[in-house]
N, C-alpha and C positions, 0 to 999 in steps of 0.2 A: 265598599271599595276603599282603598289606599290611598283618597285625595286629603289636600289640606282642607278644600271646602267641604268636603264629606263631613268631617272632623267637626268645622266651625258651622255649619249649621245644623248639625245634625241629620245631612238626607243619606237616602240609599244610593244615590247616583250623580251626578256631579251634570248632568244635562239641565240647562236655564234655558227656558222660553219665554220670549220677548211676545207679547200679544197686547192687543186691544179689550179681548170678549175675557170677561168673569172665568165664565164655563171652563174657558182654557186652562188658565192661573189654578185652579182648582182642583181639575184633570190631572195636571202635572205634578199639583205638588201630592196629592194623597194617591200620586203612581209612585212616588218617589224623588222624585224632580225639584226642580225649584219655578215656581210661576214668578213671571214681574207682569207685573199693568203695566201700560203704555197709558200716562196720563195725563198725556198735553193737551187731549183736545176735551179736557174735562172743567166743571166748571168746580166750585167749594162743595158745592150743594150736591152736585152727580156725584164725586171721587169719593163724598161719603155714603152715599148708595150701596156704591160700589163696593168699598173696603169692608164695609159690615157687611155683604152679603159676603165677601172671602173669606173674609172672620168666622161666621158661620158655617161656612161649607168646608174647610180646614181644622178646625178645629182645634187650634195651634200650632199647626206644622207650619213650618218656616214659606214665607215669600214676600217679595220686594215690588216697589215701585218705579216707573221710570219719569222724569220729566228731560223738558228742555229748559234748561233756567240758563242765560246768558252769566259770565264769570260777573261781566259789571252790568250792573241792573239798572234801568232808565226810572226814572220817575216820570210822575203821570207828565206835568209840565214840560220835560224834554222830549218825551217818544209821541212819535205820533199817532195816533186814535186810528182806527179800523178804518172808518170811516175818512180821513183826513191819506190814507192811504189809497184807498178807494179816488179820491180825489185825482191822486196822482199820476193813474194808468192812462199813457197816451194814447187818445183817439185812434189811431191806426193799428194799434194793438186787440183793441177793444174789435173793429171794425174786421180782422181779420178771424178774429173767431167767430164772427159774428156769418161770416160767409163762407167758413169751414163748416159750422151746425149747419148753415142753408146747403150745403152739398149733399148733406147726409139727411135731407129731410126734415129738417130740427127747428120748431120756430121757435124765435129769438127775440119775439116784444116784450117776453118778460124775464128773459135770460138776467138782467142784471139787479131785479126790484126787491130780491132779498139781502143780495152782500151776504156777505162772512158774518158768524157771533165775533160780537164784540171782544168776550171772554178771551180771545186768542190771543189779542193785541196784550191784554190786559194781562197773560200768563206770561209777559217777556217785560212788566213793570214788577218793581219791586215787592211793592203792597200785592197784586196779584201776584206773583211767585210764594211771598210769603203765608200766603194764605193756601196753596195749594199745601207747600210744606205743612203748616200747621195739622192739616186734618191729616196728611199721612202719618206723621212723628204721634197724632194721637190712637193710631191703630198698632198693633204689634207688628210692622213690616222688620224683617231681619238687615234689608238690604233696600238703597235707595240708590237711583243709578243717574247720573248728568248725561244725556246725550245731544251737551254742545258745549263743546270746549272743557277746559278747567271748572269744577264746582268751586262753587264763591264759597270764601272762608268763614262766613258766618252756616253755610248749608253744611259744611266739613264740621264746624264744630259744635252744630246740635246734633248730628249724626252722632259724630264719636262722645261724645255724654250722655248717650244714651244706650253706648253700646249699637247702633246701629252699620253697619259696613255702608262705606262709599263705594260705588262703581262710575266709572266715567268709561266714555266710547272712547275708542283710540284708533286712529287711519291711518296713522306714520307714528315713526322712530320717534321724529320729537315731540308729536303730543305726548307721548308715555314717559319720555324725562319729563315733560312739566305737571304730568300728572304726578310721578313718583315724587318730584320735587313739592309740590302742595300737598301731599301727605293721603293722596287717592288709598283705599286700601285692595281693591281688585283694578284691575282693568279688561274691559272689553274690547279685543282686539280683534277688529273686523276687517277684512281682506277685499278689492273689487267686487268678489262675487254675491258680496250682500246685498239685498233689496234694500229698496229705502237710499239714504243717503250715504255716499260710498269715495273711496278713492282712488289709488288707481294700481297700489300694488297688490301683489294675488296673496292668500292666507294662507297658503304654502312658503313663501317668502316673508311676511309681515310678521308671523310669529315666530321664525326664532330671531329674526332682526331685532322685533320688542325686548325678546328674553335677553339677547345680548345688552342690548342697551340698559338694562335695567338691571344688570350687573353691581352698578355701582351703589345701589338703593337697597338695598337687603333684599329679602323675599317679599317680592310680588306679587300674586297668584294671580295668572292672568286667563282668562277665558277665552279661548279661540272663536271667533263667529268668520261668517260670511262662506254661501253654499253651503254648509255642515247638514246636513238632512238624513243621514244615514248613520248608523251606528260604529262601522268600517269608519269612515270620515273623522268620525269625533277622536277615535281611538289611535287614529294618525297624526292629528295634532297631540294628544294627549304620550306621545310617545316622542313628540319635539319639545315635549317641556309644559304644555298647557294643561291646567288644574283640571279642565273642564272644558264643556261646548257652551256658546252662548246661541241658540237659535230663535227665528222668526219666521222665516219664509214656511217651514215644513207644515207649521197651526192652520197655514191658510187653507187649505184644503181638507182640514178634518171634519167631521160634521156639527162642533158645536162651533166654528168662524166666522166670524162678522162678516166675511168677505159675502159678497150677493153673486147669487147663483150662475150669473153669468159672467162675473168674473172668477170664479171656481170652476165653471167648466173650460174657459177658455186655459189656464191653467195645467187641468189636469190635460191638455193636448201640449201643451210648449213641448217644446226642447230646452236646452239650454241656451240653443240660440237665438230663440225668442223674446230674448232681453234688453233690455239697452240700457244705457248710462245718456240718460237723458238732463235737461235744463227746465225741461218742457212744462216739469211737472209746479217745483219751490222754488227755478231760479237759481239753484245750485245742484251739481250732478246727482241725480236719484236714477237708481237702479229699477226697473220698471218693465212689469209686460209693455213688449211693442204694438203699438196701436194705430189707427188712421191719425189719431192724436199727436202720436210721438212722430211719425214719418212729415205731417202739416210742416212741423217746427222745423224740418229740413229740408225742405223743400225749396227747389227755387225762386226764391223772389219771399222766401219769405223773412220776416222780422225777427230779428237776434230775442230770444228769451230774456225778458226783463230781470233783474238783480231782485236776489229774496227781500223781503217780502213780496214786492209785486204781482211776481208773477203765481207766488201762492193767492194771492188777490184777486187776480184774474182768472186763474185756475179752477177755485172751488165751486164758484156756483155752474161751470159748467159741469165739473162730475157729479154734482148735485142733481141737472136734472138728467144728463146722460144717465146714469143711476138707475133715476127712475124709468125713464123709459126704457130702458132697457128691459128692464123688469116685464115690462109690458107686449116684449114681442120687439119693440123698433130696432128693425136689421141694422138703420143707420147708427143707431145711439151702441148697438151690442157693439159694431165694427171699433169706433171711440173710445168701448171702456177700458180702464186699463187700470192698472195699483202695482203698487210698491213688491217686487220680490227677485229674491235673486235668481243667481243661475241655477242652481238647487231644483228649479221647479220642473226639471227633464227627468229626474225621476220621483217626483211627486204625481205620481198615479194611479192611485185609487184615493176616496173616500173614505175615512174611517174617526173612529173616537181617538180622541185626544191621548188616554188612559192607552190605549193600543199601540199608538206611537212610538209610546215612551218606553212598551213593553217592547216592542222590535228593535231600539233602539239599544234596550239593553242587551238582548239577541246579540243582536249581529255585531257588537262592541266585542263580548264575551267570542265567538264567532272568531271574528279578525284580532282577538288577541292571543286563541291558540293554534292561530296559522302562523302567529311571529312566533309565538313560543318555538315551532316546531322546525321555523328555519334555524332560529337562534342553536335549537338542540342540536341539527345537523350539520351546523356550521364549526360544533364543534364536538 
């Protein structure tokens, strides 16, 4: 295909998936594609697990990494510890989850006696950012992506020394000037309809406002994300200017996804309008299957979503054991579960391999580009 990233990494098709699972990254890139890991919630020691198993399973076809690294990074002595955060969660907050799990069955003596890995706190200090960089920069990743804020100038400039491509997430106009402005070399421009964390204009509108904006910066190649699940999709941003698709939500549902079986079946039934632009989840709006979880936090009389961290504090170890029980049958814990995905997932409806995807994808790309051809030729 005729992309600039076709070009600069060498792939058959300009489709990037954003994932958690190995299998996926893998899947995608030896279909053609480009794989990133999702690896914030990783610790030195897993992300190298990880990265040599891609390594092997690629073979050196091209694929990238994602983290969360803050532009200004805390040292240990200023940011507060996991644990110290923990500290922080007000009684009445704690108290209402606590009598939400009891509605649905759920007991809750031990709901809090694990906390969160440390690791997490530790991936948003410096020294632990740098050490996640370190063991990526020492695998062949073509592409390493920030998804929070502007990448810090020292992350920009072991990337480009190495030849490595910067990507940053982008949810408005002016993140994408200050990305173009610190010397981003893609951006990821993601529209309300993405899972996970989101904004509020649609990706129908955000990319060509990005491309406009980004007029003044030379060329940009910027990646359309947010609902892109189809191949039709991808080929309509890609005809507004965008290099390529950047997706996530579609992985979830294939059969090599981390996602747990009852939240893939719940899933494969959404609509699109089974989604919400929730607080519920990190404290900042995340795009998310609706749940008895996300409906609680609206409810009358309930308690305002505490500011990120906390309420990611608060949060994990109840999807932790909702999780599991669910797993096990518990009607109350299935009704609770919920994860990250956009609107996208009303036509995510079957099951299938990751490799298969990618193949439809190119389909119906191909598909919905000689249905424009064919206006184009009538129209004149």
């Amino acid at each position: 295909m005729d992309s600039v990233l076709c070009e600069r990494f060498g792939i058959e098709f300009p489709l990037f998936a954003f994932t958690h699972c190995r299998d996926v990254v893998a899947a995608v890139t030896n279909a053609g594609g480009f794989g990133v890991l999702g690896a914030v919630a990783h610790t030195p020691e897993t992300l190298e697990i990880e990265l040599a198993w891609i390594d092997n399973a690629v073979k050196g076809k091209p694929y990238g990494v994602d983290l969360l690294i803050p532009n200004k990074l805390e040292d240990k002595s200023a940011a507060p510890s996991v644990r110290e955060l923990e500290a922080r969660i007000p009684p009445e907050h704690r108290a209402y989850v606590e009598d939400m799990l009891a509605r649905q069955g759920i007991e809750t003596s031990d709901l809090w006696s694990e906390g969160i890995p440390e690791n997490l706190g530790d991936n948003y200090r410096e020294a632990g950012a740098s050490r996640l960089l370190d063991v990526a920069f020492s695998h062949p990743i073509r592409m390493i992506v920030n998804a929070l804020g502007v990448p810090p100038e020292y992350m920009l400039d072991r990337a480009h020394a190495t030849g490595v491509a910067v990507g940053a997430l982008t949810g408005a106009r002016e993140h994408a000037v200050k990305h173009a402005k610190a010397g981003v070399d893609i951006l990821v421009v993601a529209g309300t309809e993405a899972g996970g964390h989101c904004g509020e204009v649609s990706t129908l509108v955000l990319v060509p406002e990005v491309l406009e904006a980004l007029r003044p910066y030379g060329e940009i190649p910027i990646l359309a994300a947010g609902g892109i699940v189809t191949g039709r999709q991808m080929a309509a941003c890609m005809a507004m200017g965008a290099a390529g698709a950047w997706t996530g939500s579609v992985w979830l549902t294939t059969a090599e996804a981390e996602t747990t079986p009852t939240v893939k079946e719940k899933m494969l039934k959404a609509t699109s309008r089974n989604t919400v632009r929730s607080r519920s989840r990190t404290g900042k709006p995340t795009r998310q299957l609706q749940s008895a979880w996300t409906d609680a936090w609206t409810a009358s009389g309930a308690p305002d979503p505490l500011p990120m961290p906390l309420q990611q504090v608060l949060s994990a170890p109840v999807f932790r054991k909702v999780d599991k029980l669910a797993e096990g049958g518990h009607e109350g814990a299935k009704a609770l579960a919920s994860y990250y995905v956009g609107q996208g997932v009303g036509l995510m409806n079957t099951t299938q391999s990751a490799r298969s995807v990618v193949y439809d994808f190119m389909q119906d790309f191909a598909d919905a580009a000689e249905r424009l051809s064919r206006v184009l030729g009538e129209a004149s």
